[in-house]
DSSP file (Angstrom, degrees, kcal/mol; ACC not computed):
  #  RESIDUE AA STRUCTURE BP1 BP2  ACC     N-H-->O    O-->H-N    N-H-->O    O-->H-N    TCO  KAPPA ALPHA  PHI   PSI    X-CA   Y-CA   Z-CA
    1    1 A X     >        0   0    0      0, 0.0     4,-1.3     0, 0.0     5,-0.2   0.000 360.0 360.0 360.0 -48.7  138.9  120.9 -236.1
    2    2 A X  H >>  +     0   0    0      1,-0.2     3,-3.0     2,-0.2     4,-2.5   0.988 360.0  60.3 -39.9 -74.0  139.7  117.3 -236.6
    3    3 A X  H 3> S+     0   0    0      1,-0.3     4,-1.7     2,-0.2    -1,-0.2   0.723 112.8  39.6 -21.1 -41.4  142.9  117.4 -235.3
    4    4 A X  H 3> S+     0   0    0      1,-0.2     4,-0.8     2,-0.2    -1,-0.3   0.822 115.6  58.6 -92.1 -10.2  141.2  118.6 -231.9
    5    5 A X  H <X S+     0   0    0     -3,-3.0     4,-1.5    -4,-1.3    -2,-0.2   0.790 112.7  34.7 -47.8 -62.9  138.4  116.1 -232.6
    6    6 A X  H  X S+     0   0    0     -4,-2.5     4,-1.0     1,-0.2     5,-0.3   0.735 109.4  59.5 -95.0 -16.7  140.4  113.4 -232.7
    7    7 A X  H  < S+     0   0    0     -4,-1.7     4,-0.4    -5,-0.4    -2,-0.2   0.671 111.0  52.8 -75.2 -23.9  143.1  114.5 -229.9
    8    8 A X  H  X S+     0   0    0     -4,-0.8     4,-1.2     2,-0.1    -2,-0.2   0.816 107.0  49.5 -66.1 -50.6  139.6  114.6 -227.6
    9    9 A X  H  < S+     0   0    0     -4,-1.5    -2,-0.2     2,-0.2    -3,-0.1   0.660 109.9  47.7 -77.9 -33.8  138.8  111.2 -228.6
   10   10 A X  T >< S+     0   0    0     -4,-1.0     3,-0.5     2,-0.2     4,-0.4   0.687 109.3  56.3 -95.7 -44.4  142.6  109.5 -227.8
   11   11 A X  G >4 S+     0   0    0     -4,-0.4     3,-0.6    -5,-0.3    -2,-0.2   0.944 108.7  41.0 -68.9 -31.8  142.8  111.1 -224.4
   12   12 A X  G 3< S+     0   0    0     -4,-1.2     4,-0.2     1,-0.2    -1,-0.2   0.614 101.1  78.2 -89.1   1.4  139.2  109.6 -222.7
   13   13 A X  G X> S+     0   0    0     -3,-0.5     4,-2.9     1,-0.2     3,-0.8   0.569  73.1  90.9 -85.4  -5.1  140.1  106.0 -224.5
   14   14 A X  H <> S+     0   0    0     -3,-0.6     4,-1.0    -4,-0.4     3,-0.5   0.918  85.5  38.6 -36.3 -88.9  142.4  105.6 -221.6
   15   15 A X  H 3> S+     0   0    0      1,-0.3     4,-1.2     2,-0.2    -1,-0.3   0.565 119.0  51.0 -24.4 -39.8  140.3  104.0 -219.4
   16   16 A X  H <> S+     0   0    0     -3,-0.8     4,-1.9    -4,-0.2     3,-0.3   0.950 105.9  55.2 -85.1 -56.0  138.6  101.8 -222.5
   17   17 A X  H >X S+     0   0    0     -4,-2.9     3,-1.2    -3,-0.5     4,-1.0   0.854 109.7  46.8 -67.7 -60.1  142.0  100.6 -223.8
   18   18 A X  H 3X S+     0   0    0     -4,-1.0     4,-2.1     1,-0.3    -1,-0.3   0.815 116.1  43.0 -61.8 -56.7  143.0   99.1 -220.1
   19   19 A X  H 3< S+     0   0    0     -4,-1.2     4,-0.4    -3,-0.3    -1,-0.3   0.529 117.1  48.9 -94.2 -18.0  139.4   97.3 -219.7
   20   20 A X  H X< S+     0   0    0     -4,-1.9     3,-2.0    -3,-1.2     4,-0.4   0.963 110.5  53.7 -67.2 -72.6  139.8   96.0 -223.7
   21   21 A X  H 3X S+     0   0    0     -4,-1.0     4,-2.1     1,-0.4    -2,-0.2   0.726 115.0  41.3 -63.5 -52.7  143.6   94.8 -222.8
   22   22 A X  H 3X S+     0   0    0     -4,-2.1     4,-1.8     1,-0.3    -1,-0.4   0.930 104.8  56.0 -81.2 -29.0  142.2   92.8 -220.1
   23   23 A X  H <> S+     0   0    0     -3,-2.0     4,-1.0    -4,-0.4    -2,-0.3   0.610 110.0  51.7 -61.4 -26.0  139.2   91.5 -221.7
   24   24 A X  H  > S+     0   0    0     -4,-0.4     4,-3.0     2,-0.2    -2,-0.2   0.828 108.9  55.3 -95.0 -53.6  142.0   90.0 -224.5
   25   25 A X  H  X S+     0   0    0     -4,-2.1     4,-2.9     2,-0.2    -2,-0.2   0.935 112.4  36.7 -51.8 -58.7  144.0   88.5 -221.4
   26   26 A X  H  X S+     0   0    0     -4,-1.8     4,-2.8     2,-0.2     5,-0.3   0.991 112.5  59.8 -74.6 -38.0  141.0   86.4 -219.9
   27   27 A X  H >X S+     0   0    0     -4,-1.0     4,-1.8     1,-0.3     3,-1.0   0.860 115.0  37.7 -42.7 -77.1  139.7   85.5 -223.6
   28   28 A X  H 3X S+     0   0    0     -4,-3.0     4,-1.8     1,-0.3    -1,-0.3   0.700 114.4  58.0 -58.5 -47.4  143.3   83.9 -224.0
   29   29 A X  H 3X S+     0   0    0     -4,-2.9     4,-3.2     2,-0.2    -1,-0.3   0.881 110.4  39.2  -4.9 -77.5  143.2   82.6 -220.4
   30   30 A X  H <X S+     0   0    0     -4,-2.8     4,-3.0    -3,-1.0     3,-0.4   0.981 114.1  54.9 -74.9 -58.5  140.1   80.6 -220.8
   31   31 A X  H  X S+     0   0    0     -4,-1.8     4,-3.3    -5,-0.3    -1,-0.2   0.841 107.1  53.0  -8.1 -69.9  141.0   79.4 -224.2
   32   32 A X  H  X>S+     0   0    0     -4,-1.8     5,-1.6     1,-0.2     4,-1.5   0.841 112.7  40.4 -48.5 -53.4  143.9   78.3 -222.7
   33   33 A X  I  <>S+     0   0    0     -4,-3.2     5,-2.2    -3,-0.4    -1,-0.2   0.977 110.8  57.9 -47.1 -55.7  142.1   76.4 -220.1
   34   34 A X  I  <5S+     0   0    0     -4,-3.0     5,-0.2     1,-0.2    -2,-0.2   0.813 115.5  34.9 -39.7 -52.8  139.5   75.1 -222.5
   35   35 A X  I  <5S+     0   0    0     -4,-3.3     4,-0.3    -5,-0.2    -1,-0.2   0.873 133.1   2.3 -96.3 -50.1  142.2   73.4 -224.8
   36   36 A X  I  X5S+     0   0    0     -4,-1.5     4,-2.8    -5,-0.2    -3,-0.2   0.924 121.3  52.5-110.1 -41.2  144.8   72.1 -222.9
   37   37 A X  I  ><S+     0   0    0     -5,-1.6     4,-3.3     1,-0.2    -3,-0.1   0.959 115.6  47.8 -60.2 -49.6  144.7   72.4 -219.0
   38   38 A X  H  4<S+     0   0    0     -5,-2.2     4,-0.4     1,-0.2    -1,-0.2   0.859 113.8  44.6 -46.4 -56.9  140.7   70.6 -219.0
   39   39 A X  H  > S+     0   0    0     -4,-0.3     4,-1.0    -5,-0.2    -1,-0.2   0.611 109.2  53.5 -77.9 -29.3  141.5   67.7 -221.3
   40   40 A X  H  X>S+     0   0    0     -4,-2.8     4,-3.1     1,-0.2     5,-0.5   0.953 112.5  48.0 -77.0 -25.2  145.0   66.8 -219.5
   41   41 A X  H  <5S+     0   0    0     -4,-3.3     4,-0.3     2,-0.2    -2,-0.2   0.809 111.6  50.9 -63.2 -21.3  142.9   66.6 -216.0
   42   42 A X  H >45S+     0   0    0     -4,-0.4     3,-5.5     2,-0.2     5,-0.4   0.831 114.4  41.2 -80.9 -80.9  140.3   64.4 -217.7
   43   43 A X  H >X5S+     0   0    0     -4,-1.0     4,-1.0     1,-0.3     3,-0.6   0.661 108.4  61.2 -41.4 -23.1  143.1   62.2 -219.1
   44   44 A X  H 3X5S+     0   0    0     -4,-3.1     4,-0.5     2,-0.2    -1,-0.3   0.746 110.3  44.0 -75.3 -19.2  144.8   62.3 -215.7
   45   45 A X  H <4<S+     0   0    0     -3,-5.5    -1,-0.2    -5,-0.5    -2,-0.2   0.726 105.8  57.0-104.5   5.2  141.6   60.8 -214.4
   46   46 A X  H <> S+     0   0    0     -3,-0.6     4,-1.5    -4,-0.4    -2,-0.2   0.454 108.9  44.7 -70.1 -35.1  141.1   58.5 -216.6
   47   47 A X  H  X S+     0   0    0     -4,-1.0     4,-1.9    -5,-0.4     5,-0.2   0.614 109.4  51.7 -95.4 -19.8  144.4   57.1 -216.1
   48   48 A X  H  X S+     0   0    0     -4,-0.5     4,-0.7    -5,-0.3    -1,-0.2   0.763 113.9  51.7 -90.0   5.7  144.3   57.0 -211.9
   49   49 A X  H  > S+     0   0    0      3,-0.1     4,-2.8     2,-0.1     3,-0.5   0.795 107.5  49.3 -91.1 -49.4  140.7   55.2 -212.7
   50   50 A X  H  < S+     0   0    0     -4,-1.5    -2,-0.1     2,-0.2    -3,-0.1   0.921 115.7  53.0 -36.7 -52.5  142.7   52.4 -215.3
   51   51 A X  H >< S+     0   0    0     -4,-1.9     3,-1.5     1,-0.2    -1,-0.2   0.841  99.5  57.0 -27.3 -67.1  144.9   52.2 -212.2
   52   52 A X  H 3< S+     0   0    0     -4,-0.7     2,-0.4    -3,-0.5    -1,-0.2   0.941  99.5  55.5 -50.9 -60.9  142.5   51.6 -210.0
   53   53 A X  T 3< S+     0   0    0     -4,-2.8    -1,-0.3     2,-0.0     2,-0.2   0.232  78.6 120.9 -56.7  16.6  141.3   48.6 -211.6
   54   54 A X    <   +     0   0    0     -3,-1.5     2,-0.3    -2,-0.4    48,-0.0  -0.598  30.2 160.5 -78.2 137.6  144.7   46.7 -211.6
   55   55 A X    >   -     0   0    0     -2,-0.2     3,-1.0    17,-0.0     2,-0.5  -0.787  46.4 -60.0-142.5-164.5  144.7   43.7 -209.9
   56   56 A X  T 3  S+     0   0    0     -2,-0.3    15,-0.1     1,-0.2     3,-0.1  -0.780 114.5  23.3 -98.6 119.5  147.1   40.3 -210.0
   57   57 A X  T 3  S+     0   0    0     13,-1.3    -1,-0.2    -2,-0.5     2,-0.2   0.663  86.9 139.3 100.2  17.2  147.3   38.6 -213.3
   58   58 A X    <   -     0   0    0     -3,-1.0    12,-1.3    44,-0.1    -1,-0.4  -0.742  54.6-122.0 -89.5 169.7  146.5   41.3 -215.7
   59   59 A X  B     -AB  69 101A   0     42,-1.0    42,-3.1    10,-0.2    10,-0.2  -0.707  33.8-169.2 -77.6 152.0  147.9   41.8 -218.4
   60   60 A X        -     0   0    0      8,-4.0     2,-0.3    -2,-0.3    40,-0.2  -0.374  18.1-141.7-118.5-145.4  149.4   45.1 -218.8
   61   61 A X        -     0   0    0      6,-0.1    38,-0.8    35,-0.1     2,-0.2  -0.652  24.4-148.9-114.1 155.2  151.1   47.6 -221.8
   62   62 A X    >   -     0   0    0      4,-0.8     3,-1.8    -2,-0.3    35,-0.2  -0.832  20.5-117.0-120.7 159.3  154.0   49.7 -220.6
   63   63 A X  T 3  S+     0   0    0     33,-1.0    34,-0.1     1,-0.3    33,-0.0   0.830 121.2  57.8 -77.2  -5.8  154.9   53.2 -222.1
   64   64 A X  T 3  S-     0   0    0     32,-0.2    -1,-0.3     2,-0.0    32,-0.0   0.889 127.4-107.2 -80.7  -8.1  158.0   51.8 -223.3
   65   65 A X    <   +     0   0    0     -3,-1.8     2,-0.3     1,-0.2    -2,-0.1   0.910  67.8 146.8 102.9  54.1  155.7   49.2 -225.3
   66   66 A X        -     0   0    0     -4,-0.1    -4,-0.8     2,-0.0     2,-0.4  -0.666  41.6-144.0-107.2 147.7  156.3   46.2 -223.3
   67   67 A X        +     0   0    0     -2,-0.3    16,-0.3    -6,-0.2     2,-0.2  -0.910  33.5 162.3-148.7  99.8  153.6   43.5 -222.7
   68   68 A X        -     0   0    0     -2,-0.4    -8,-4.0    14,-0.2     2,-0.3  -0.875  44.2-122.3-132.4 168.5  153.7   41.9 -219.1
   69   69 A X  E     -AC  59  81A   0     12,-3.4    12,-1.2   -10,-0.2     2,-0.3  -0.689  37.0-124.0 -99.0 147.3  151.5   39.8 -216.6
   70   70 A X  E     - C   0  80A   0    -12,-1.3   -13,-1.3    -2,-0.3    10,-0.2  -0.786  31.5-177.2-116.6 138.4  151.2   42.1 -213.1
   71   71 A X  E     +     0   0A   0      8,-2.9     2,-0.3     1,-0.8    -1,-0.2   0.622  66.8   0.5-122.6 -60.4  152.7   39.3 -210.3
   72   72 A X  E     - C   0  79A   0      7,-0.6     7,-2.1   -16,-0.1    -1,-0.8  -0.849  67.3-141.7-135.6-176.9  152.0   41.8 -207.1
   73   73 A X  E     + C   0  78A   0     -2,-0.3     5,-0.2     5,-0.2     2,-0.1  -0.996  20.2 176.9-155.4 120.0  150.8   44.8 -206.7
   74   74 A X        -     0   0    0      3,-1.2     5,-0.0    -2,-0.3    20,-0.0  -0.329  51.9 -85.0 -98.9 179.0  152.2   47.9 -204.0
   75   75 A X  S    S-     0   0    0      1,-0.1    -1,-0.2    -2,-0.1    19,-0.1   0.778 122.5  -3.7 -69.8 -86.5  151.3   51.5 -203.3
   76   76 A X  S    S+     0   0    0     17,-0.1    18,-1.4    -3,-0.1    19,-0.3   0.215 124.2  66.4 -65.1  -4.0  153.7   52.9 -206.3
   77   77 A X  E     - D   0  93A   0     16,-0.3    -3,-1.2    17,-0.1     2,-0.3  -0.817  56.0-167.4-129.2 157.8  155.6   49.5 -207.9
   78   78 A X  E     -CD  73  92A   0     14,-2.5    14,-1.7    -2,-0.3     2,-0.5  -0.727  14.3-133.6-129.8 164.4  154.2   47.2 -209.4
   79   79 A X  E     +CD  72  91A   0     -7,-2.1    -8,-2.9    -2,-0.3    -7,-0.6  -0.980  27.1 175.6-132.3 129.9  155.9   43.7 -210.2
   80   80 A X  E     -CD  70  90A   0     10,-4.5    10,-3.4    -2,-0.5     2,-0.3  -1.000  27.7-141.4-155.2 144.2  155.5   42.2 -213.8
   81   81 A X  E     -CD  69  89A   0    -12,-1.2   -12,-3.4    -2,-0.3     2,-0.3  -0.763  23.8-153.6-116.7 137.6  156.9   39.4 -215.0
   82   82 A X        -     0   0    0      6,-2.7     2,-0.2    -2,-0.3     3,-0.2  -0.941  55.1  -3.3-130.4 109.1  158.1   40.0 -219.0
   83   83 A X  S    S-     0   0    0     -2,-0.3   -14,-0.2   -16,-0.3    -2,-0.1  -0.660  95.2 -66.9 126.1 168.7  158.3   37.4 -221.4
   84   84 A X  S    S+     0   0    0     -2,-0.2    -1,-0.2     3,-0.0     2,-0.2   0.632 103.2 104.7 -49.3 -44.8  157.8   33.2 -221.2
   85   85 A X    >   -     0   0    0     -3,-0.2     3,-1.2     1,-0.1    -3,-0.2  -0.370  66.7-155.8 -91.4 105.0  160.8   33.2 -219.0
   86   86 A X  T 3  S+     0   0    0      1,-0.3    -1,-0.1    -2,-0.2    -4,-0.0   0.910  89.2  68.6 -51.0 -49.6  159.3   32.7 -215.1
   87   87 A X  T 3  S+     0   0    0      1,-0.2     2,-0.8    -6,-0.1    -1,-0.3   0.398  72.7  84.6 -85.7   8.4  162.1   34.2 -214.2
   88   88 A X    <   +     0   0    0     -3,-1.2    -6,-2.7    -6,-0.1     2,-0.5  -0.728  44.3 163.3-108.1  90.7  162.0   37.7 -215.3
   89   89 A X  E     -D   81   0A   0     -2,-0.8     2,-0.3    -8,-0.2    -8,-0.2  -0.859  16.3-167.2-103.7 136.3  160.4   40.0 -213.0
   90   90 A X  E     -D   80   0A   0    -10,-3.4   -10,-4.5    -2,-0.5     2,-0.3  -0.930  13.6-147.1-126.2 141.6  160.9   43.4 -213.2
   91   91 A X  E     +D   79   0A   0     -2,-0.3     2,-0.3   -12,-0.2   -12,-0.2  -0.838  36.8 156.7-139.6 128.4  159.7   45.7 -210.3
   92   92 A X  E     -D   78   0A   0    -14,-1.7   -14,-2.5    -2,-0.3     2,-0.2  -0.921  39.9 -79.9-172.6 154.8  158.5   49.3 -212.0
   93   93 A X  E >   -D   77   0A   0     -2,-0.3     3,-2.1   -16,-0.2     4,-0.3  -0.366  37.2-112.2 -68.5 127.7  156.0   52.6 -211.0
   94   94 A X  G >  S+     0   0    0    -18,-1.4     3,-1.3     1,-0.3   -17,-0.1   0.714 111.7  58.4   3.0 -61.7  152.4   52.6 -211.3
   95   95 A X  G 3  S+     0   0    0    -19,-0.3    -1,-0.3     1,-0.3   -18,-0.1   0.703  77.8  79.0 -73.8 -18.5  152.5   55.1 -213.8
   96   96 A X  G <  S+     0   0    0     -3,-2.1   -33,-1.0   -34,-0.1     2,-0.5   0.661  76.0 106.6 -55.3 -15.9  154.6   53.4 -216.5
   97   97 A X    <   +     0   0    0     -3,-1.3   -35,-0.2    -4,-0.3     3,-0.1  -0.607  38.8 172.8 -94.2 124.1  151.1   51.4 -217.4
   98   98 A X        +     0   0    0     -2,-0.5     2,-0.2     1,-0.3   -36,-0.2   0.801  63.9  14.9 -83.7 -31.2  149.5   52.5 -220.5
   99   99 A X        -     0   0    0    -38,-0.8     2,-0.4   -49,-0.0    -1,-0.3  -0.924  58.4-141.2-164.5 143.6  146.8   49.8 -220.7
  100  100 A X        -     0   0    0     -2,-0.2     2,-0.6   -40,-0.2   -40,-0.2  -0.725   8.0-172.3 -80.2  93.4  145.1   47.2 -218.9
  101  101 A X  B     -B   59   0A   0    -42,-3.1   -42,-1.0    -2,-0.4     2,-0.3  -0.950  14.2-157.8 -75.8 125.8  143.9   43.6 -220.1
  102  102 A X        -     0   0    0     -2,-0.6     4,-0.2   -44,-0.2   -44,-0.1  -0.686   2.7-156.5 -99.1 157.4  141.8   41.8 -217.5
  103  103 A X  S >  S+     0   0    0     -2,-0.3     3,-0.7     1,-0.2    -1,-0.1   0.788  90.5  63.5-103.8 -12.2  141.9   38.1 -218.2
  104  104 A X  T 3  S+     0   0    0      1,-0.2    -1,-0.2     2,-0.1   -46,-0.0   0.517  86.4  76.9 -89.7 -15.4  138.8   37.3 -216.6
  105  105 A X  T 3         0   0    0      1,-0.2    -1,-0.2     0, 0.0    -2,-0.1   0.653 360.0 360.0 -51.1 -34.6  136.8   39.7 -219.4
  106  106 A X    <         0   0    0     -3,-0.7    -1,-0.2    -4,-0.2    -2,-0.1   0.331 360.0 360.0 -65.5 360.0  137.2   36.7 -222.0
């Protein structure tokens, strides 16, 4: 009597098991959005607004850790002069700048 009890019960869960299985899938799904995909798009829009504000004669940070003065300013290079030394301008992508001084803030 179990046996057929419980052999009744495993055959109609079919249908349940597929619509659990998937229900597990979006749970992890949206997690997965929640925690990482949302928060790098914020920071990626955070960083193309920092961008935006660059202008000639800030100072900038570089990811490599570098601290230079922005001399012109393109669509994708930028030109920054590194160092005391006039003469060292170094020509490098938009996206290398980690942070922003305006000098005009002081």
């Amino acid at each position: 009597m179990i046996s057929a009890f419980l052999a009744e019960n495993s055959g109609g869960s079919g249908g349940l098991g597929l619509l659990t299985m998937i229900a597990v899938y979006v749970v992890i799904f949206g997690a997965f959005w929640f925690f990482a995909i949302r928060p790098q798009k914020k920071q990626q829009k955070e960083h193309e607004t920092l961008l935006s504000a660059l202008a000639v004669g800030d100072s900038i940070l570089t990811t490599s850790g570098f601290y230079g003065v922005v001399i012109d300013i393109m669509d994708e290079v930028v030109i920054v002069e590194f160092g005391s030394n006039k003469n060292c301008r170094i020509p490098m992508k938009k996206d290398n700048i980690v942070e922003i001084d305006k000098q005009g803030e002081e």
